[in-house]
C-alpha positions as CSV (number, residue, x, y, z in Angstrom):
1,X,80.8,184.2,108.9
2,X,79.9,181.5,111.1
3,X,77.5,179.6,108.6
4,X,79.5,180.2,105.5
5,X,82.4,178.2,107.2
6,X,80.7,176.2,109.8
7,X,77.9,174.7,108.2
8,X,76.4,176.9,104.7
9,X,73.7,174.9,104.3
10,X,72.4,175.6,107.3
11,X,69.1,176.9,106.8
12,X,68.2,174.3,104.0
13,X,68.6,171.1,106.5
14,X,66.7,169.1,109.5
15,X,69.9,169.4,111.7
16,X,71.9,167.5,109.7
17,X,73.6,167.1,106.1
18,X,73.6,164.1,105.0
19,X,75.3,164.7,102.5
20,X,78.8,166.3,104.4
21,X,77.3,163.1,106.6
22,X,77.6,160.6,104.2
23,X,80.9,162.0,102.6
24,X,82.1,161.5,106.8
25,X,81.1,158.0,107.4
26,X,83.0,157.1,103.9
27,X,86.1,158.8,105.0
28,X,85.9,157.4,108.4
29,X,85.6,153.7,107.1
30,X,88.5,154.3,104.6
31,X,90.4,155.2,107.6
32,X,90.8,159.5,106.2
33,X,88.1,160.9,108.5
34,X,88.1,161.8,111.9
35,X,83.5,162.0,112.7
36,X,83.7,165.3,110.6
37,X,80.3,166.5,108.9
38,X,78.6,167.8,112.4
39,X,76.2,170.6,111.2
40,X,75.8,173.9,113.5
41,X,73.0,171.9,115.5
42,X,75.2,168.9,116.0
43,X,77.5,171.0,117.7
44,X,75.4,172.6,119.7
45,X,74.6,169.5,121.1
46,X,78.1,168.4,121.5
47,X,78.2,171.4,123.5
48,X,75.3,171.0,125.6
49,X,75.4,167.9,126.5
50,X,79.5,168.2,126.9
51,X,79.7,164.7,125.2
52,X,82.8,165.0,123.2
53,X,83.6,160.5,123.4
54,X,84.9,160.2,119.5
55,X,82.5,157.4,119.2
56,X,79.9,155.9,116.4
57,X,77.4,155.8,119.4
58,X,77.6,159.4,120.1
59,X,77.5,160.8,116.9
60,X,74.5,158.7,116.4
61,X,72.9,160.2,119.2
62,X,74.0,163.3,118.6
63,X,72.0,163.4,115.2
64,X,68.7,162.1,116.5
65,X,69.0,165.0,119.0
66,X,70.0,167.1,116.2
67,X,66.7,166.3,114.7
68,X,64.9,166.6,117.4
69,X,65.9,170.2,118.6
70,X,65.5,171.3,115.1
71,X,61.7,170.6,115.6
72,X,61.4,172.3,119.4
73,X,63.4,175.3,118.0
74,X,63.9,177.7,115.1
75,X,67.0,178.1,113.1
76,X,67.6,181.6,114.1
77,X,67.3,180.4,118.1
78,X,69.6,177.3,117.1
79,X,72.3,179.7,116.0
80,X,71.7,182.3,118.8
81,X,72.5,179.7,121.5
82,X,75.4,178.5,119.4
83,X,76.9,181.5,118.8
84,X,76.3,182.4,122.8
85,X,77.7,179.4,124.0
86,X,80.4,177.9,121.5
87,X,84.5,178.7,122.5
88,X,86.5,181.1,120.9
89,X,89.8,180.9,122.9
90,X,91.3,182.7,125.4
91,X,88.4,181.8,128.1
92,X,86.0,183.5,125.6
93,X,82.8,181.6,125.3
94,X,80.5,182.9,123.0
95,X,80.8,185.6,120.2
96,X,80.3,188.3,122.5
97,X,83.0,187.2,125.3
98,X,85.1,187.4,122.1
99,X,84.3,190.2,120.5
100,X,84.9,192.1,124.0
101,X,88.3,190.9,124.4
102,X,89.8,190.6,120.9
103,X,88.1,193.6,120.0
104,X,87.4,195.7,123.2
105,X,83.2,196.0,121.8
106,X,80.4,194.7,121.4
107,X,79.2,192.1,118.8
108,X,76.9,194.2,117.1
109,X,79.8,196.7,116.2
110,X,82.3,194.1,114.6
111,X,83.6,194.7,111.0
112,X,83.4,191.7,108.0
113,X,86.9,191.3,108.8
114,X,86.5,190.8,112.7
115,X,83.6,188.6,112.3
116,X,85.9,186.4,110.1
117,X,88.7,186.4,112.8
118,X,86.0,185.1,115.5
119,X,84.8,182.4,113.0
120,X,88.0,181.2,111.7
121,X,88.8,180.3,115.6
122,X,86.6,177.8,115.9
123,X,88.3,175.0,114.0
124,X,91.2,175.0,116.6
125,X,91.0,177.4,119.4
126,X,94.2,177.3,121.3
127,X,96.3,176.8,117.6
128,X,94.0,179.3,115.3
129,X,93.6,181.4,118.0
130,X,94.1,185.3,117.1
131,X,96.6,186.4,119.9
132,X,98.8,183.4,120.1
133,X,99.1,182.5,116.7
134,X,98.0,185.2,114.2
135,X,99.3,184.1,111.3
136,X,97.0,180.5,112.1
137,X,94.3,182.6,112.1
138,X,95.1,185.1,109.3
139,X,95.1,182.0,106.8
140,X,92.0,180.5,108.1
141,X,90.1,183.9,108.7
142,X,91.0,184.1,104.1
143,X,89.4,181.1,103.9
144,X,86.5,182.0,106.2
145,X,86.0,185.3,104.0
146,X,86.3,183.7,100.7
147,X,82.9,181.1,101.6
148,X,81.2,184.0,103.0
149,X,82.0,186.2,99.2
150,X,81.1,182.6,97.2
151,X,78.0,181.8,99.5
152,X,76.4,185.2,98.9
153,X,77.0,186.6,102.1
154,X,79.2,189.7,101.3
155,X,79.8,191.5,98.0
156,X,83.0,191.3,96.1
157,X,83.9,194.8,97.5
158,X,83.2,194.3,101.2
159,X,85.8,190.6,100.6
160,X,88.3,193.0,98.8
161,X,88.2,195.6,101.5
162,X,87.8,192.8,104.7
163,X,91.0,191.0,103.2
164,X,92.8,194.6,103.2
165,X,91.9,195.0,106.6
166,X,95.2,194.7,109.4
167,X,92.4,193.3,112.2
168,X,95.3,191.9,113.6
169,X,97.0,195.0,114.7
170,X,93.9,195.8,116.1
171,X,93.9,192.5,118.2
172,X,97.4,192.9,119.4
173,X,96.9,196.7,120.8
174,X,93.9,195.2,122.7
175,X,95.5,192.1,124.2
176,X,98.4,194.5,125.2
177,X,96.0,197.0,126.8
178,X,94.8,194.1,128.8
């Protein structure tokens, strides 16, 4: 879920796309961009180093670092630590904080469907978020499902029965139980 809607070509680049790179820097210069393009690595950066100045410098450095940590680790230990460390909402940081609270299990156990929830959240935490605004995340979490069924990840019945899913009645029983 994460790298269909994160950053799909995630196992085919050095840390970073140039392309979603290039297509960034053009919309940035024609004043329609906002330093979008980070890949999964890039983030994790941003994360780790906690660097989050919205500057030409830093997204500079952030790529050379990019490159770097893709050549000290591999991509399944890039996307561990992201997925450990990267923040889902309601004080949840890491897919398994998350899965425990929207979800009350652990990460291993999550459906399509609730995988897609965590995912979608991590465009806009506080507004995509899957107890405060549902809906928000009901929208994004169709999208999320949608590049996971056209990227290969899950068959055209597991995206039929994921979209049928009511996750979110699930979510709200837990968050009440808390």
């Amino acid at each position: 879920a994460f790298t269909s809607v994160e950053d799909h070509r995630f196992f085919q680049h050095n840390g970073v796309d140039w392309l979603r790179t290039g297509r960034a820097v053009i919309e940035y210069f024609f004043g329609k961009g906002d330093f979008g393009g980070s890949t999964i690595t890039q983030q994790l950066v941003k994360n780790l180093t906690e660097n989050n100045e919205n500057s030409v410098q830093r997204k500079i450095q952030e790529i050379f670092r990019a490159l770097h940590l893709e050549k000290e680790m591999s991509k399944e230990d890039i996307l561990e630590m992201y997925l450990n460390i990267v923040f889902l909402g309601n004080n949840c940081y890491g897919v398994q904080a998350a899965a425990n609270t929207y979800f009350d299990k652990d990460v291993s156990e999550l459906t399509i469907s609730e995988s897609a929830v965590l995912a979608a959240t991590t465009k806009a935490p506080y507004t995509i978020n899957p107890i405060v605004n549902p809906e928000a995340n009901a929208e994004r979490r169709e999208y999320v499902l949608l590049n996971m069924y056209e990227n290969g990840h899950i068959t055209k019945t597991e995206y039929d029965e994921a979209l049928a899913d009511d996750v979110y009645a699930r979510i709200q029983n837990n968050a009440a139980a808390n």
